[in-house]
SEGUMI-94360 format. One record per atom (N, C-alpha, C): residue in three letters; residue number from 1; atom name; x negated, y negated, z negated. Coordinates in steps of 0.1 Angstrom, whole numbers. Layout:
% SEGUMI-94360
(pt "ALA" NUM "CA" (X Y Z))
...
This chain:
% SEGUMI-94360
(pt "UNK" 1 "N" (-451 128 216))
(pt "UNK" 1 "CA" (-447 142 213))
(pt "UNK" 1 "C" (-444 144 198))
(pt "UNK" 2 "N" (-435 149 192))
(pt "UNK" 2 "CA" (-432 156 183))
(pt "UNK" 2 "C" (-437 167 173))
(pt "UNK" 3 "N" (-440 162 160))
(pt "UNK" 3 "CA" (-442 176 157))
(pt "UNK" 3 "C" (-439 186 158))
(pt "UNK" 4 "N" (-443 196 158))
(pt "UNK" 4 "CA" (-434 208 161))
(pt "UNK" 4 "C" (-429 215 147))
(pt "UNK" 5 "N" (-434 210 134))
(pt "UNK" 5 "CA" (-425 216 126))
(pt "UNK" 5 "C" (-414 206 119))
(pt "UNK" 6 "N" (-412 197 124))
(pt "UNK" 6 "CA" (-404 188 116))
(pt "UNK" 6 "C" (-391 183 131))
(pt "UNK" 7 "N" (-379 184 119))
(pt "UNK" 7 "CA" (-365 183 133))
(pt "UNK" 7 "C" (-367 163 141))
(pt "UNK" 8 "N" (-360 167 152))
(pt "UNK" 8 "CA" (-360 156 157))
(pt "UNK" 8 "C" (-348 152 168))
(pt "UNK" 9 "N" (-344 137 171))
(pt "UNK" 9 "CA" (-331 141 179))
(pt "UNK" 9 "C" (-331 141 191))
(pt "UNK" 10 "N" (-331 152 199))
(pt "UNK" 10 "CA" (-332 157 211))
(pt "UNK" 10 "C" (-328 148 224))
(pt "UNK" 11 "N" (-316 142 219))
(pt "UNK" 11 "CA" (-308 129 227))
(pt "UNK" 11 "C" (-301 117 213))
(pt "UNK" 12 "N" (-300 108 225))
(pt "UNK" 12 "CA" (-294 96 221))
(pt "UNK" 12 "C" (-281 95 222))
(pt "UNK" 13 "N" (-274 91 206))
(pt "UNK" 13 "CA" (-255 91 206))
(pt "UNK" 13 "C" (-256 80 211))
(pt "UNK" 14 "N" (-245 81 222))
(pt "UNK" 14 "CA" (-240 68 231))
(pt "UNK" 14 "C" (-229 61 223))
(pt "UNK" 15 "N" (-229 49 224))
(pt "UNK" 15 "CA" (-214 43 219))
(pt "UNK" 15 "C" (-207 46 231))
(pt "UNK" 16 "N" (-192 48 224))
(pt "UNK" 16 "CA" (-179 51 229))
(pt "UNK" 16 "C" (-167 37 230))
(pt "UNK" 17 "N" (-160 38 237))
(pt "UNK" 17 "CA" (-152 32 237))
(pt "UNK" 17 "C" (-136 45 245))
(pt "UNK" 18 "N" (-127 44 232))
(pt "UNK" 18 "CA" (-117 50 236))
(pt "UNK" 18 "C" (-103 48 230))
(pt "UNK" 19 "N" (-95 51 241))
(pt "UNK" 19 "CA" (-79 49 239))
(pt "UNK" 19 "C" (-71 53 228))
(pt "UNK" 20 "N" (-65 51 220))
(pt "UNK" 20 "CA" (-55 48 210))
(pt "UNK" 20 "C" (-51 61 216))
(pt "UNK" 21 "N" (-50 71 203))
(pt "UNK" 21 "CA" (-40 84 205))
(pt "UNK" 21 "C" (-52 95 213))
(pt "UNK" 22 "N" (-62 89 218))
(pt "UNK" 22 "CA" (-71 99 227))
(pt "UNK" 22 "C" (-83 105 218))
(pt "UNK" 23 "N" (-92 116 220))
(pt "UNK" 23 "CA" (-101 122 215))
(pt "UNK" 23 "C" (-115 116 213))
(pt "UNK" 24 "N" (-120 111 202))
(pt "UNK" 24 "CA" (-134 110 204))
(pt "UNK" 24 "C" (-146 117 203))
(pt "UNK" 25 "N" (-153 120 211))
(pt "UNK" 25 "CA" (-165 129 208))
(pt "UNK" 25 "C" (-182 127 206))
(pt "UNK" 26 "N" (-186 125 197))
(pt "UNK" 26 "CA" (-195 124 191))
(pt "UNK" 26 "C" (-210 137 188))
(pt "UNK" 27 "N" (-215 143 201))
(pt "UNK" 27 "CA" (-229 152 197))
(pt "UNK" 27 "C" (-241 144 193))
(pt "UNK" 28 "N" (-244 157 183))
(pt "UNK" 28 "CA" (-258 149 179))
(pt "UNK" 28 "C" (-263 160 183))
(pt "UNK" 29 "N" (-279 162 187))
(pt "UNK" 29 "CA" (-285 172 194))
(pt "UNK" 29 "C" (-297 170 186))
(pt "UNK" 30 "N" (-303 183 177))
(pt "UNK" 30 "CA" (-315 178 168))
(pt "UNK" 30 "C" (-324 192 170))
(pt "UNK" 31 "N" (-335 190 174))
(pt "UNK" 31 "CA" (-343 201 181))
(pt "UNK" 31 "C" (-354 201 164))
(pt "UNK" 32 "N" (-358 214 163))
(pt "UNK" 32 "CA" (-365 219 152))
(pt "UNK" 32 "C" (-358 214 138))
(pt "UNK" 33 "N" (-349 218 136))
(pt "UNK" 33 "CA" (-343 217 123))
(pt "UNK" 33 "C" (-346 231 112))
(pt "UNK" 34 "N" (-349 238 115))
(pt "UNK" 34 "CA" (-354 249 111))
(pt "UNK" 34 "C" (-349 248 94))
(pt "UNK" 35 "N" (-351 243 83))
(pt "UNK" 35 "CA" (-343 244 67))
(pt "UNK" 35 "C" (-338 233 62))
(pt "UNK" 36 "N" (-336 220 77))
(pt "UNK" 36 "CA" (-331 209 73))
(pt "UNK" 36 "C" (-314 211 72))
(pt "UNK" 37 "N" (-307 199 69))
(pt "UNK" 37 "CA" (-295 198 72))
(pt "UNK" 37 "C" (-288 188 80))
(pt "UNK" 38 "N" (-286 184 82))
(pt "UNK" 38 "CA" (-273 177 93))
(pt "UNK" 38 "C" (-259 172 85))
(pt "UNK" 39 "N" (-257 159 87))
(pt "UNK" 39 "CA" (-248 158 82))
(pt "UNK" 39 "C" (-240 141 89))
(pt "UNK" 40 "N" (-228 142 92))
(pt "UNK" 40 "CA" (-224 133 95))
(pt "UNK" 40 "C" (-213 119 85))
(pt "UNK" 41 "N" (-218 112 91))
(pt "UNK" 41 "CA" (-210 99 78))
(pt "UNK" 41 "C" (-201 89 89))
(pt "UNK" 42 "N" (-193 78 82))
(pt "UNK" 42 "CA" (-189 71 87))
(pt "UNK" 42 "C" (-196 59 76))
(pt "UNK" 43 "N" (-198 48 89))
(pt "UNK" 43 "CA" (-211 35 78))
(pt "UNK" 43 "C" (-203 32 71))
(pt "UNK" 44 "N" (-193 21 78))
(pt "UNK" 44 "CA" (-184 9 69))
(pt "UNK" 44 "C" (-180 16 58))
(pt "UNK" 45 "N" (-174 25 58))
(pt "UNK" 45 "CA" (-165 32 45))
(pt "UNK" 45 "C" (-176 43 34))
(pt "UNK" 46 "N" (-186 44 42))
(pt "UNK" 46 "CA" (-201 49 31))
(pt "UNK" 46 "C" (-193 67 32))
(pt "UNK" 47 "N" (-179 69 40))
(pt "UNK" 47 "CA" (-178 85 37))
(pt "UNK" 47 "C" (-189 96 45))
(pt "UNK" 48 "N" (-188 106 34))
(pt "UNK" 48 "CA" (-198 110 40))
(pt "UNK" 48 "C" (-182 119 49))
(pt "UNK" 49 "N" (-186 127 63))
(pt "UNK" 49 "CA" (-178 137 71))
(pt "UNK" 49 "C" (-177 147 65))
(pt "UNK" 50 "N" (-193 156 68))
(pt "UNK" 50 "CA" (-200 167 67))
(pt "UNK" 50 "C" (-213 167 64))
(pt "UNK" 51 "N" (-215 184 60))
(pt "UNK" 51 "CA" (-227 187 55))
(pt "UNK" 51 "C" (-234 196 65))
(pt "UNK" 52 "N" (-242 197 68))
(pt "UNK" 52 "CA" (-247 208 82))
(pt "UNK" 52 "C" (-227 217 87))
(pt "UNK" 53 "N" (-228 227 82))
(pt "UNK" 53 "CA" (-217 233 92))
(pt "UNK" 53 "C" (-202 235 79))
(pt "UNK" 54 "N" (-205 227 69))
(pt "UNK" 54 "CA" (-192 225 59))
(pt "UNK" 54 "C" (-184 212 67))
(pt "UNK" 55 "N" (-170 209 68))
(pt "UNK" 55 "CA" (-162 196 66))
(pt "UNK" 55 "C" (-161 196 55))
(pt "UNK" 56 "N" (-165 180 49))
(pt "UNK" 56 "CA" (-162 173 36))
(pt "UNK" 56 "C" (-150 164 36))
(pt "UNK" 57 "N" (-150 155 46))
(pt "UNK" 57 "CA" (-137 149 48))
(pt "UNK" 57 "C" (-125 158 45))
(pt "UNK" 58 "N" (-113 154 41))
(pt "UNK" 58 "CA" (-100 159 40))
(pt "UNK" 58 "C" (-91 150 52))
(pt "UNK" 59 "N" (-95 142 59))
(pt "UNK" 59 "CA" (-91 137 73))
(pt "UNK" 59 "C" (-86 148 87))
(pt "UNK" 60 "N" (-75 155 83))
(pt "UNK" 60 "CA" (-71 163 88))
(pt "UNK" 60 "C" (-78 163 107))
(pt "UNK" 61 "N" (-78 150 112))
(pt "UNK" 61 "CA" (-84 149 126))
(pt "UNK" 61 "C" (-96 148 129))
(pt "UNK" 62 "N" (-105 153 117))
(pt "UNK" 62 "CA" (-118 149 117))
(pt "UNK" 62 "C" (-122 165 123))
(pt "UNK" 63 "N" (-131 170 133))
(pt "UNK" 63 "CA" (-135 183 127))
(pt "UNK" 63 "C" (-150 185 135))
(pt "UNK" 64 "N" (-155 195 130))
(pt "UNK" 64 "CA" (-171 198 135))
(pt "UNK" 64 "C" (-173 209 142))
(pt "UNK" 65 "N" (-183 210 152))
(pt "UNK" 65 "CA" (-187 221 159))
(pt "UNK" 65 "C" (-198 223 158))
(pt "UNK" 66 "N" (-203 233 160))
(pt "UNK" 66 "CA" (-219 236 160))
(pt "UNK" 66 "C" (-225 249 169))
(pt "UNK" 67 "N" (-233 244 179))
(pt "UNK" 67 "CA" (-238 253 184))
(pt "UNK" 67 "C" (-254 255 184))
(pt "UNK" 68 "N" (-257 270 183))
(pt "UNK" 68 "CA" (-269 273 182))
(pt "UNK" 68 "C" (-279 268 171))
(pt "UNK" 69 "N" (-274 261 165))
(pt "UNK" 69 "CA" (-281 249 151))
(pt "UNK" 69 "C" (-288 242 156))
(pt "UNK" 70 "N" (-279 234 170))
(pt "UNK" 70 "CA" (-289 228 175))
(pt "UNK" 70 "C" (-281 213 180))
(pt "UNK" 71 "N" (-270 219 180))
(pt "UNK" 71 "CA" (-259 207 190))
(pt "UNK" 71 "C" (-247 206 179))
(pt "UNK" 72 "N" (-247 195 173))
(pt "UNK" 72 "CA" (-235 191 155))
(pt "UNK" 72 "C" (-225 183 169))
(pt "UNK" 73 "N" (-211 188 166))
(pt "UNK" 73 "CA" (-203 172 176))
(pt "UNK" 73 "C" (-197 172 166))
(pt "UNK" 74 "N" (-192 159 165))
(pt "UNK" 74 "CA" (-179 153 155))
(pt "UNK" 74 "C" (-173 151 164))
(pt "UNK" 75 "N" (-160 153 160))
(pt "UNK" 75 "CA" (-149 152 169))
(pt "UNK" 75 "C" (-139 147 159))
(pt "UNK" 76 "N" (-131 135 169))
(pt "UNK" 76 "CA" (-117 125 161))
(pt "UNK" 76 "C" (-109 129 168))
(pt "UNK" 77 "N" (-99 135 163))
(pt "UNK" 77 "CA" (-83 139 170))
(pt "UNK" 77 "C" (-75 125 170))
(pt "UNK" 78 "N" (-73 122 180))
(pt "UNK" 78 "CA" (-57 108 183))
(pt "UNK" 78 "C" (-62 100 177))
(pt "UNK" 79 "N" (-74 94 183))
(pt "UNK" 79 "CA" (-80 80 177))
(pt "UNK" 79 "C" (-70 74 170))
(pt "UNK" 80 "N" (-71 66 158))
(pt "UNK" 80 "CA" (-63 52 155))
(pt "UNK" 80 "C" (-76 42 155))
(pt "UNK" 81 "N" (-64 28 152))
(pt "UNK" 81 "CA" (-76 18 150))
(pt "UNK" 81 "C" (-84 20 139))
(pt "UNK" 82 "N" (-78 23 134))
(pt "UNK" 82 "CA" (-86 23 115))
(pt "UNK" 82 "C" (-101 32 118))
(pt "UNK" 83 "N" (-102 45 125))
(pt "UNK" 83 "CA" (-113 49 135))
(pt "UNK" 83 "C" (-128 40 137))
(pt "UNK" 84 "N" (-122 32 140))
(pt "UNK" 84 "CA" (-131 20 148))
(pt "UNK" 84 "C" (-145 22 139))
(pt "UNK" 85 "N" (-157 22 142))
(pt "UNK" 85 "CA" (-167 18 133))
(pt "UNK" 85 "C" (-175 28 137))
(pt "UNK" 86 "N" (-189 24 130))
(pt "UNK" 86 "CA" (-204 28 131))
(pt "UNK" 86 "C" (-204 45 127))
(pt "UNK" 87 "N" (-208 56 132))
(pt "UNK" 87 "CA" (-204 68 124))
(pt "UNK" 87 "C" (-223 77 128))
(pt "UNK" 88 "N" (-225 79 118))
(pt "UNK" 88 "CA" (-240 81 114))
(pt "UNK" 88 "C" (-245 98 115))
(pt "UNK" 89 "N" (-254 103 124))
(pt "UNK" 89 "CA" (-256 112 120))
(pt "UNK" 89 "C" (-268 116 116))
(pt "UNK" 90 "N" (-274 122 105))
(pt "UNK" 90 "CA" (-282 122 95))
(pt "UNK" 90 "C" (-284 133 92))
(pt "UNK" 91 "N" (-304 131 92))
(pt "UNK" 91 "CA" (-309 151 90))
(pt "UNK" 91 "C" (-316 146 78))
(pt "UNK" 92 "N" (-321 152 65))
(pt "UNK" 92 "CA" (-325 153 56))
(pt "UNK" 92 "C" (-336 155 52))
(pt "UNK" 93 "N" (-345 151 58))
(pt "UNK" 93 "CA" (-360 149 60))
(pt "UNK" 93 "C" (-363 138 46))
(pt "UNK" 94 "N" (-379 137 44))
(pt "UNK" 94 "CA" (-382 127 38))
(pt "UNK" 94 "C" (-386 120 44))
(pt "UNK" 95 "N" (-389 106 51))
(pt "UNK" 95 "CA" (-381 96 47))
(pt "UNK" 95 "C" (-367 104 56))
(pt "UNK" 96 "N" (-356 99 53))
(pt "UNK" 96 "CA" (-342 104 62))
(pt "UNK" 96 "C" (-343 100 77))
(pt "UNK" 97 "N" (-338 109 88))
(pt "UNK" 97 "CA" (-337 106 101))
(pt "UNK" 97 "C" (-324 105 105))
(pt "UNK" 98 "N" (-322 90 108))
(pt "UNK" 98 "CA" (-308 90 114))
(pt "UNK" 98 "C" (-303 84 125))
(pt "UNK" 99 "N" (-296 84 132))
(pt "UNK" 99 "CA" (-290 78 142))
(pt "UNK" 99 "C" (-273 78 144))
(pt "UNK" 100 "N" (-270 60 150))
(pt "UNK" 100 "CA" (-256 59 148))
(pt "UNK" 100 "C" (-252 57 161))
(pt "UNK" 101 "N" (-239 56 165))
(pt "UNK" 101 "CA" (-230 55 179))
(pt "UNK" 101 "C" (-219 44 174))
(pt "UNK" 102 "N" (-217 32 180))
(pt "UNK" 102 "CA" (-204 28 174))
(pt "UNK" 102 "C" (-188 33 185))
(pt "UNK" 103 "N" (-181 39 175))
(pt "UNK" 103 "CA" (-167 40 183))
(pt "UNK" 103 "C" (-158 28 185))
(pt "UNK" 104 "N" (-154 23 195))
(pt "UNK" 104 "CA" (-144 18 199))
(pt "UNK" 104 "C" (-128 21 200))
(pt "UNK" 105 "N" (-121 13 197))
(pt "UNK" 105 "CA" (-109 19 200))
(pt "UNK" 105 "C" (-100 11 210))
(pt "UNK" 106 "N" (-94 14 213))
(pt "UNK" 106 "CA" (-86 5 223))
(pt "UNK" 106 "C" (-73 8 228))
(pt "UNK" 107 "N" (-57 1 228))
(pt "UNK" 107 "CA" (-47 5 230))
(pt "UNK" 107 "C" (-38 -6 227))
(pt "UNK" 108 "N" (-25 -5 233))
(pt "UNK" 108 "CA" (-18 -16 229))
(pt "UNK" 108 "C" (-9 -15 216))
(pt "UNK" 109 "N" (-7 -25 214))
(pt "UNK" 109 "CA" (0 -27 196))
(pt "UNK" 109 "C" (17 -30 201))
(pt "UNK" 110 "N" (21 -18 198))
(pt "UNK" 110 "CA" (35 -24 199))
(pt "UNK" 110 "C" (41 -32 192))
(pt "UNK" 111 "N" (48 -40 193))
(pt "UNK" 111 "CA" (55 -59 187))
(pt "UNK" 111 "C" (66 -51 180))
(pt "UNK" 112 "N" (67 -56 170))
(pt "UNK" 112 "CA" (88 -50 162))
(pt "UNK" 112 "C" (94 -54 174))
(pt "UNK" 113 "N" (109 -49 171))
(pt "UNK" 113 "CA" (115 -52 185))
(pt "UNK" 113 "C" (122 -66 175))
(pt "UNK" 114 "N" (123 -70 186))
(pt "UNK" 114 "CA" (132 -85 188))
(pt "UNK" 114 "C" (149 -82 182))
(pt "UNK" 115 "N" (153 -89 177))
(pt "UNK" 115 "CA" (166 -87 172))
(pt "UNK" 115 "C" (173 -93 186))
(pt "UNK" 116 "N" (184 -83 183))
(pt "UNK" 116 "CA" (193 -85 195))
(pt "UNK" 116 "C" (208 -91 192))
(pt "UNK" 117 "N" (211 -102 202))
(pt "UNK" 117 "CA" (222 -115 191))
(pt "UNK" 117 "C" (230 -108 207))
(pt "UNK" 118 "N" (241 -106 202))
(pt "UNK" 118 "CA" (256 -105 211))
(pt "UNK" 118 "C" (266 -116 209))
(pt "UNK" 119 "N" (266 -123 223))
(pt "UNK" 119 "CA" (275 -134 222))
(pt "UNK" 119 "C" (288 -127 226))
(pt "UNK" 120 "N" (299 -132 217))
(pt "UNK" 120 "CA" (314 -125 220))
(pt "UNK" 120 "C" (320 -135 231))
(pt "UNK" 121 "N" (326 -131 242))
(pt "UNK" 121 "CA" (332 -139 252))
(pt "UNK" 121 "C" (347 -147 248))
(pt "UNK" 122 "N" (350 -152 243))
(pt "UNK" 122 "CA" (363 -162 243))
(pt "UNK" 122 "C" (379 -160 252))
């Protein structure tokens, strides 16, 4: 059981696996947060997203929702591969409490097209 005056995370972020071009969705659910903050990162690249209910990112497809001060989602508009990776979300406690989901991406890579040779007939 839980303190009751210190936040904690209500559920577990699942890893994702999703399609090239499609939405990813990421809730974090943190029960007693009461004058903490929330904030989400991405690991590999050390960016931070957001700060409780500000976007920090300038990543036009990045964006956040918040309900009740209870339920943070990150949300990825049109996955790309570059996407792919560990993405953190983090309450501000001492020591810090955090939890990560890794995103997957998945889609096909289109090839350059092939040059096209026209034989002249004789």
């Amino acid at each position: 059981m839980q303190p009751k005056y210190l936040p904690y995370f209500a559920e577990t972020i699942e890893n994702i696996t999703v399609a090239m071009g499609r939405d990813a969705i990421f809730p974090c659910v943190v029960n007693n947060l009461t004058n903490y903050k929330v904030a989400w990162l991405k690991e590999e690249t050390h960016s931070l997203l957001s700060i409780h209910d500000k976007l920090i990112t300038r990543n036009y497809r990045i964006s956040l929702s918040e309900a009740m001060d209870k339920r943070w989602t990150l949300r990825i508009s049109s996955v790309q591969e570059s996407d792919t990776g560990w993405y953190m979300c983090q309450i501000n406690t001492v020591p810090m409490l955090s939890q990560k989901a890794y995103l997957h991406v998945v889609g096909v890579k289109l090839l350059p097209e092939s040059p096209v040779i026209m034989m002249n007939k004789a």
